[in-house]
TORROMAR-530904 format. One record per residue: residue in one letter; x, y, z of N, C-alpha, C in turn. Coordinates in steps of 0.1 Angstrom, whole numbers, plus 5000, padded with zeros to 4 digits. Each point is the difference from the previous one (the first is absolute). Last residue first. Layout:
AXYZXYZXYZ ...
END
This chain:
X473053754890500850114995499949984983 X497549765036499350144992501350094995 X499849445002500650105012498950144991 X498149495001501350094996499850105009 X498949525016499450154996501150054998 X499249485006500750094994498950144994 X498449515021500650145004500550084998 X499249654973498950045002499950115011 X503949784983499550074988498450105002 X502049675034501050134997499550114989 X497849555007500150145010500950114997 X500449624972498950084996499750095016 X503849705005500050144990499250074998 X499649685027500750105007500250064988 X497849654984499750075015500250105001 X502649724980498750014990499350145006 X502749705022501050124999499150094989 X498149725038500250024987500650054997 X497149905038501650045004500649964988 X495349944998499950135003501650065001 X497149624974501349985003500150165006 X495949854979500350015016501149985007 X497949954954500749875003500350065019 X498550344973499049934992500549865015 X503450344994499050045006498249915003 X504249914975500249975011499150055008 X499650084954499749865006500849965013 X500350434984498850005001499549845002 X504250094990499350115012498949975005 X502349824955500249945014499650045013 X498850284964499549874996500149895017 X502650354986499450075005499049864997 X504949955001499150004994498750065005 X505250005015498449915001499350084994 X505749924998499050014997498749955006 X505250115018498949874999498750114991 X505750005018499050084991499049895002 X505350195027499349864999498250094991 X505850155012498450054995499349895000 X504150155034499549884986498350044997 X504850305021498849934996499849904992 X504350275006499050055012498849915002 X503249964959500649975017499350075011 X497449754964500950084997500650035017 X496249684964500750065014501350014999 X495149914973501150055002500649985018 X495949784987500450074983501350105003 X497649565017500650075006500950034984 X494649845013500950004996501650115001 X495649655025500350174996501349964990 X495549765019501249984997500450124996 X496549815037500450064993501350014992 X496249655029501150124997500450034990 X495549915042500849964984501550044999 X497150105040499849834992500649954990 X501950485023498449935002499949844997 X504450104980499350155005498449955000 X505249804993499049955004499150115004 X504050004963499750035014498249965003 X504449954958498949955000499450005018 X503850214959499950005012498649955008 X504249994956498750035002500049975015 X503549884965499549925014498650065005 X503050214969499749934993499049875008 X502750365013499150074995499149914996 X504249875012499050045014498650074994 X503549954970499549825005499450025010 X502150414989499249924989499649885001 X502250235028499050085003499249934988 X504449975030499049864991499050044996 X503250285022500349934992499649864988 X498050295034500450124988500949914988 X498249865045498949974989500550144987 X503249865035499549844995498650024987 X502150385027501149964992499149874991 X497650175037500050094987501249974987 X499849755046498649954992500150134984 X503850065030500049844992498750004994 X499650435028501550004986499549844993 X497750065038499850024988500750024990 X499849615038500450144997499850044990 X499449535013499650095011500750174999 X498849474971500750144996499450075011 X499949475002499250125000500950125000 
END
């Protein structure tokens, strides 16, 4: 186990293309989710997941409420712009 960040940042800068390639699959509510890892660079790792507005709405339908499906369409649904 890599216990420092310098090593863990060295390990994924150096392997950034075969690490990208592995993808990232997390247990979220009942289901999971697969993400994809679209960059990483020496400060960060970008990780990306598409949902469909479709998929939203059938997690809503199916009563998956701890969804990542979910938690998006809230966000979208609380979102008040700004008046500037």
């Amino acid at each position: 186990m890599i216990d420092n960040l310098e090593d863990l940042k060295n390990k994924a800068v150096e392997f950034k293309q075969e690490i990208k390639r592995e993808g990232l699959t997390l247990s979220i509510g009942d289901g999971e989710e697969t993400f994809r890892i679209s960059g990483i660079g020496e400060k960060a790792v970008k990780i990306e997941k598409y949902i469909k507005y479709e998929e939203m709405f059938e997690a809503v339908e199916e009563n998956r409420d701890d969804s990542l499906a979910i938690a998006i369409k809230k966000v979208i649904e609380e979102f008040e712009p700004s008046d500037e």
